[in-house]
LOVORO-281013 format. One record per residue (C-alpha): x, y, z. Coordinates in Angstrom, 2 decimals, padded with zeros to 5 digits. Example, Ala and Ser with C-alpha at 12.3 -4.5 7.8 and 13.67 -1.06 7.14 Angstrom:
2
       xx       yy       zz
   012.30  -004.50   007.80
   013.67  -001.06   007.14
This chain:
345
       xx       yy       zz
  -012.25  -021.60   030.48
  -014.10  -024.34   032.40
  -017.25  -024.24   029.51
  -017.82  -026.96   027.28
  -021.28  -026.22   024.75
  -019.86  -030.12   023.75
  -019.16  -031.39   027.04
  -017.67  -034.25   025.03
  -019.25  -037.27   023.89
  -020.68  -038.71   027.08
  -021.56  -042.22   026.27
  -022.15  -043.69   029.24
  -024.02  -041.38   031.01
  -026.70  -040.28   027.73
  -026.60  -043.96   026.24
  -030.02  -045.35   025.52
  -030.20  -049.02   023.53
  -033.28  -049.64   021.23
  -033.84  -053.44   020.94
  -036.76  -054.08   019.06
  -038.71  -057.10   017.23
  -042.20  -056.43   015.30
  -042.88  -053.57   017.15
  -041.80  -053.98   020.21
  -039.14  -051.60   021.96
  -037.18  -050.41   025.13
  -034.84  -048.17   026.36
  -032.02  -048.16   028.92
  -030.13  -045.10   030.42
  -031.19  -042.21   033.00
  -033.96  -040.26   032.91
  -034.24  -038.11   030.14
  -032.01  -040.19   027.52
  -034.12  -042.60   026.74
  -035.65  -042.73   023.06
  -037.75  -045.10   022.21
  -040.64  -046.68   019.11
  -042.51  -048.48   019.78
  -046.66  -049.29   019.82
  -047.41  -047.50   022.93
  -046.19  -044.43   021.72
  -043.46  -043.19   019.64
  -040.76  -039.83   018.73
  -040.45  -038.38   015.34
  -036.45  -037.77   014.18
  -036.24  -034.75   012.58
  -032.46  -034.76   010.89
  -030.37  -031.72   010.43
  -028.75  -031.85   007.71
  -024.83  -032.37   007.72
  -024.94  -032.96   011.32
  -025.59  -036.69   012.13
  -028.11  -035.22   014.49
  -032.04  -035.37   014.93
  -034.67  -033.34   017.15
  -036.88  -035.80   018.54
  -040.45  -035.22   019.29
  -042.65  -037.25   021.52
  -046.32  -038.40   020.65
  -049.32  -039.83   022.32
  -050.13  -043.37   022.18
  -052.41  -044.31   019.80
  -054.16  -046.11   022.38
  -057.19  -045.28   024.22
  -059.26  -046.25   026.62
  -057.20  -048.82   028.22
  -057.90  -051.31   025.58
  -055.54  -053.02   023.47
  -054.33  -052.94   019.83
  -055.90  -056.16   018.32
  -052.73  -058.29   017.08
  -052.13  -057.53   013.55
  -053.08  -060.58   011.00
  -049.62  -060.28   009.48
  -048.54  -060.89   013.47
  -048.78  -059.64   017.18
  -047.57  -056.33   016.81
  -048.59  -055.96   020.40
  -046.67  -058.50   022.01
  -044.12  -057.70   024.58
  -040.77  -057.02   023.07
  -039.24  -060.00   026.09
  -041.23  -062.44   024.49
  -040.48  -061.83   020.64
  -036.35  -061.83   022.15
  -035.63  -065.42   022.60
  -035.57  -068.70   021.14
  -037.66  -071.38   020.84
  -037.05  -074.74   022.78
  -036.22  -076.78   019.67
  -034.38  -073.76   017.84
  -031.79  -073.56   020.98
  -031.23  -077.06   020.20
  -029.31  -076.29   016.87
  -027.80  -072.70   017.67
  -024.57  -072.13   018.57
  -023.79  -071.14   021.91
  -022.86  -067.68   021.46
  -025.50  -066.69   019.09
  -027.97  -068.30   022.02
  -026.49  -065.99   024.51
  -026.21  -062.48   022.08
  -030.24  -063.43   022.06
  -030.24  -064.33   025.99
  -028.77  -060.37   026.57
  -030.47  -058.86   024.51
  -033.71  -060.34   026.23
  -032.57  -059.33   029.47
  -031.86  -055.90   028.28
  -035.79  -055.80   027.06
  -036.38  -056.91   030.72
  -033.96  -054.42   031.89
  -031.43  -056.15   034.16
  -028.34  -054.85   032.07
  -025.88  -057.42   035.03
  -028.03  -060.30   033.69
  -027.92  -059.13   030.12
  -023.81  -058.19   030.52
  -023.62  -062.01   031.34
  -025.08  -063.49   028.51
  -023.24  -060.93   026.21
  -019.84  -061.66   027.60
  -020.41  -065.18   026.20
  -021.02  -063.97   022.54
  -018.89  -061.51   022.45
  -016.96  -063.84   019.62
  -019.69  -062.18   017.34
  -019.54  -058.50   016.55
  -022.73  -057.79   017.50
  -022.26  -059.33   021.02
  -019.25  -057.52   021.22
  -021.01  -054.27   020.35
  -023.42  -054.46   022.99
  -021.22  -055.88   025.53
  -018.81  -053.09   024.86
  -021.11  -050.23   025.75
  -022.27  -052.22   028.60
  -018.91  -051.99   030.08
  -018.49  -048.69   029.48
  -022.19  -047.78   031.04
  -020.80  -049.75   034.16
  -017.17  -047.94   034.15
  -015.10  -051.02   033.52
  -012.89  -049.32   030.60
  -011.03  -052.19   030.19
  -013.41  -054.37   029.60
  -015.21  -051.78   027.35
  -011.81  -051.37   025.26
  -011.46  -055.00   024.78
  -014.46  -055.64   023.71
  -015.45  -052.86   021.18
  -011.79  -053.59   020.04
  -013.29  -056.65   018.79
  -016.25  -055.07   017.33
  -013.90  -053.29   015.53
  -011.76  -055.37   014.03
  -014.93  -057.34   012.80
  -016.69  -054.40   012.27
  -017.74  -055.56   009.04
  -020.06  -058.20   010.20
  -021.67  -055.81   012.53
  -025.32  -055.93   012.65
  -025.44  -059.25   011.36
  -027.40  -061.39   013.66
  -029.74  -058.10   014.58
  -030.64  -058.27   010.95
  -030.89  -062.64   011.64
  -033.40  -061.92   014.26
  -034.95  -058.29   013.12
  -033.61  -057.08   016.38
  -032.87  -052.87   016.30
  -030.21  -051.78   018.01
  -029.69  -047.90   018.65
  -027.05  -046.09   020.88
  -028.51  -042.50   021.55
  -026.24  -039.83   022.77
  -027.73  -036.58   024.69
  -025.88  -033.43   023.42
  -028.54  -030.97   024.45
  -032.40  -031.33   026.35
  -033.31  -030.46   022.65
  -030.66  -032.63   020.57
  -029.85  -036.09   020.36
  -027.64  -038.46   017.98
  -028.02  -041.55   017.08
  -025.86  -044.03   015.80
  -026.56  -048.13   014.86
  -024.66  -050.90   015.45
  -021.83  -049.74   012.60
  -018.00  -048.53   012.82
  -019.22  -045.11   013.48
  -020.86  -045.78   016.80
  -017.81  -048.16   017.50
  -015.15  -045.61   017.13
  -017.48  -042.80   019.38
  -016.96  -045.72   021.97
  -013.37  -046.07   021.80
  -013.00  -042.08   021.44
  -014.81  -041.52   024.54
  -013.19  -044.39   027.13
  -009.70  -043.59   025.54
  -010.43  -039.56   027.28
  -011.54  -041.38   030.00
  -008.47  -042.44   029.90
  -006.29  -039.48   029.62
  -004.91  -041.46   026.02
  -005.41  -038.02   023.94
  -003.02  -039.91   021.14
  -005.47  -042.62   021.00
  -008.56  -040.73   021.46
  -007.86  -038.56   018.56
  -006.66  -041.46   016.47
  -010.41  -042.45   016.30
  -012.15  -039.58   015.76
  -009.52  -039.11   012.80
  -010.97  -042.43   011.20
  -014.03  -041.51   011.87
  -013.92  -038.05   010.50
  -012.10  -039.60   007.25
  -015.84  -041.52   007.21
  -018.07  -039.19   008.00
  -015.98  -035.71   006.29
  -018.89  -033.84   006.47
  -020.38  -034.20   009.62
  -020.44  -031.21   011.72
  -020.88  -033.43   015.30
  -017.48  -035.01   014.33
  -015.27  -031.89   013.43
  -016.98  -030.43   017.00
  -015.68  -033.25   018.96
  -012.44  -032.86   017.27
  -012.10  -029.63   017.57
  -013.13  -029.64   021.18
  -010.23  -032.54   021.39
  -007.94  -030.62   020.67
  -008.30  -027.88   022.88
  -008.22  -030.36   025.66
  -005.35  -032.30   024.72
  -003.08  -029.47   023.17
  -003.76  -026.37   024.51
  -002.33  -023.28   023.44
  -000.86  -024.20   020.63
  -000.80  -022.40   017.58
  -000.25  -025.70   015.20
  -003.86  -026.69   017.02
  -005.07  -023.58   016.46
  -004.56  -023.68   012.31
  -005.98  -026.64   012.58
  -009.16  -025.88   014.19
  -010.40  -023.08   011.77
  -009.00  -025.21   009.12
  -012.08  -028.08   010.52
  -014.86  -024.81   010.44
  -014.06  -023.74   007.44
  -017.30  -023.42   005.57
  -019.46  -023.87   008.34
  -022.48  -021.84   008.50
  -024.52  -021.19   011.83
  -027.49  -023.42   011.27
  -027.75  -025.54   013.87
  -026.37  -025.00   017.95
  -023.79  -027.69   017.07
  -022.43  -025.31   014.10
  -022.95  -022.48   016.34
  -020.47  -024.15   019.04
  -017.94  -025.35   016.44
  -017.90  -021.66   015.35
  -017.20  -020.50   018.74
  -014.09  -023.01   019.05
  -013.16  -021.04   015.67
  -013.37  -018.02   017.31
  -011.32  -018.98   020.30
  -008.56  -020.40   017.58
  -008.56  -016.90   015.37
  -008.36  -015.44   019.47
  -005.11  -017.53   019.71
  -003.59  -017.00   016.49
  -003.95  -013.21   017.20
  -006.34  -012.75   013.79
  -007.99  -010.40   016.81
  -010.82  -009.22   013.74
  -011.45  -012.12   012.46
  -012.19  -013.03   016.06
  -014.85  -010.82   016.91
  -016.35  -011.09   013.48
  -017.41  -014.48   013.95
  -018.53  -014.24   017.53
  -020.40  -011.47   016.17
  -022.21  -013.04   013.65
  -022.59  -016.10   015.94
  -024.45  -014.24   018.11
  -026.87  -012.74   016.00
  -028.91  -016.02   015.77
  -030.57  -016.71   019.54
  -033.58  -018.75   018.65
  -032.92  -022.25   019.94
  -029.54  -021.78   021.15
  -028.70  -022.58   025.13
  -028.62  -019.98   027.02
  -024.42  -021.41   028.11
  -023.66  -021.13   024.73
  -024.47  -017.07   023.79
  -023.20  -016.62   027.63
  -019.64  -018.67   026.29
  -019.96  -015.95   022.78
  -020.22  -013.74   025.19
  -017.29  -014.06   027.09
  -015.31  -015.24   024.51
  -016.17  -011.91   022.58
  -015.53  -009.66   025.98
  -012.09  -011.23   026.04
  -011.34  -009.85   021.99
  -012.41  -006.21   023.30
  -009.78  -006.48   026.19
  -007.22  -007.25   023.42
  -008.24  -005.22   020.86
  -008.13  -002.65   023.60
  -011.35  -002.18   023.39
  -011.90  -001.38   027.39
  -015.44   000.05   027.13
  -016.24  -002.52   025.21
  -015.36  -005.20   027.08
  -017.17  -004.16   029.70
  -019.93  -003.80   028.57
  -020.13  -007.43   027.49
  -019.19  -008.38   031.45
  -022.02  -006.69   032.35
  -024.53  -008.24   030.21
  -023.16  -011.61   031.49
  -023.35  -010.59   035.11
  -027.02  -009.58   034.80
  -027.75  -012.90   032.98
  -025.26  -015.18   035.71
  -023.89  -013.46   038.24
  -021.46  -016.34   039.02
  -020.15  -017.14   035.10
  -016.35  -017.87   034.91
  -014.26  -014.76   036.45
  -016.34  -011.88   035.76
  -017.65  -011.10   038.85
  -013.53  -010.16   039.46
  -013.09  -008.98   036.25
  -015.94  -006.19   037.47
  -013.95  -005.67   040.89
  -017.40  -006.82   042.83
């Protein structure tokens, strides 16, 4: 089926840098990805536990009237994040070239002209940090290529990473968008390196490659319920119908409770893997049980239990059943998958 809850770690399209410096901030990305601190107004991260992933709220400057925060006596919290990014005259005289031009993008980024920013990044991308950012940049433009190349290098230096953000109390934050509701963010670390290779390497149609990195970043992060969801959606994609992928798939939910949508989507991929394996009961146990918790789940993911669940009655021969279920998906969208057919309308 044509669903995806995941829809696959979409870097490029839900990426939103933080830069920051004594308070100051900015974002970059579409509308709607952006998350940003900073002293005109800020979110609260609310973490779920096991997940990697935080709810962020939005609230109101604490501003008013038009007037200005006084600068704080410890310094100008209020300044403009642009003019805390960048060197002064006689500093440039004694800093290395690249380090001058990691500072350089990352001041154009506060700006927001990521062409002039990819510029100055390209030139630092000797440093892991430069290579980070350039990296991302690349893939936010489509130039996979460059994008491999240059997180490679992140990579294999991966232990200097965040280095010279620390140097000049710069913040750096990629944000993913999983959900309106659900974002994840990941710092300037081997985790958020390896997302980046994961996701231009299925770009790419490289499956082998692609799965290579969320394996070393699932042997990092065992735990985390975003990673075996990625995996397991992985999977599917590259190796479908296949029973060995199958094992494998309800070997990564084992455990998992529904807590969170993300659980609640990894469970349905364990569903669709009993479905395959022919453990038909099993099957419509856990889309059963899935479903029983609506409350802040999308309304594409009960519709994809749903299905999923109408599909076990047809097997289990279960006709009335089945139905039933294609019904209650009809009257909720009339156009989901096949099921207009499947009700001979």
């Amino acid at each position: 089926m044509g669903f995806r809850f995941w829809r696959r770690i979409r870097i490029a399209p839900g990426i939103t840098l933080n830069l920051s410096k004594s308070g100051g901030s900015l974002s970059f990305g579409p509308r709607g990805a952006k998350f940003t601190i900073g002293p005109r107004g800020k979110r609260a991260t609310v973490g779920i536990p096991g997940t990697g992933l935080f709810y962020t709220t939005t609230f109101p400057s604490e501003k008013s009237g038009g007037k200005n925060i006084p600068p704080d006596k410890h310094g100008d919290h209020s300044a403009r994040p642009e003019d805390r990014l960048t060197l002064g005259f006689f500093k440039r005289l004694i800093t290395p070239d690249d380090e001058e031009a990691l500072v350089d993008g990352c001041r154009e980024l506060a700006l927001g002209d990521e062409d002039k920013a990819f510029h100055h990044l390209e030139k630092a991308i000797h440093l892991a940090d430069g290579a980070y950012l350039a990296g991302f940049l690349a893939l936010k433009k489509g130039d996979l290529e460059k994008a491999e190349n240059y997180l490679g290098i992140a990579w294999r230096n991966h232990d200097r990473l965040g280095q010279y953000f620390s140097r000049y109390g710069i913040a750096a934050t990629m944000s993913l968008s999983v959900t309106d509701e659900i974002s994840v963010h990941v710092g300037p670390n081997i985790q958020g390196v390896l997302l980046g290779l994961s996701e231009i390497y299925q770009q790419q149609e490289r499956w082998k490659d692609a799965l290579e990195s969320l394996e070393k970043l699932r042997r990092l992060e065992p735990d985390d319920v975003m990673v075996r969801l990625a995996l397991a959606e992985l999977l599917i994609d590259a190796h479908p119908d296949n029973i060995d992928i199958y094992r494998r798939i309800v070997r990564l939910s084992e455990n998992i409770k529904n807590e969170s949508p993300v659980h609640g989507a990894l469970l349905l991929y364990k569903a669709r893997a009993l479905h395959g394996l022919g453990l038909l009961e099993a099957a419509r146990d856990t889309l059963t049980n899935t479903m029983r918790k609506k409350k802040g789940r999308a309304k594409e993911l009960l519709l994809a239990l749903r299905y999923e669940r109408a599909l076990v009655y047809e097997d289990l021969g279960q006709q009335r059943r089945a139905r039933g279920e294609f019904e209650k998906i009809y009257s909720m969208m009339s156009g989901y998958e096949d099921v207009e057919s499947r009700l001979g309308l």
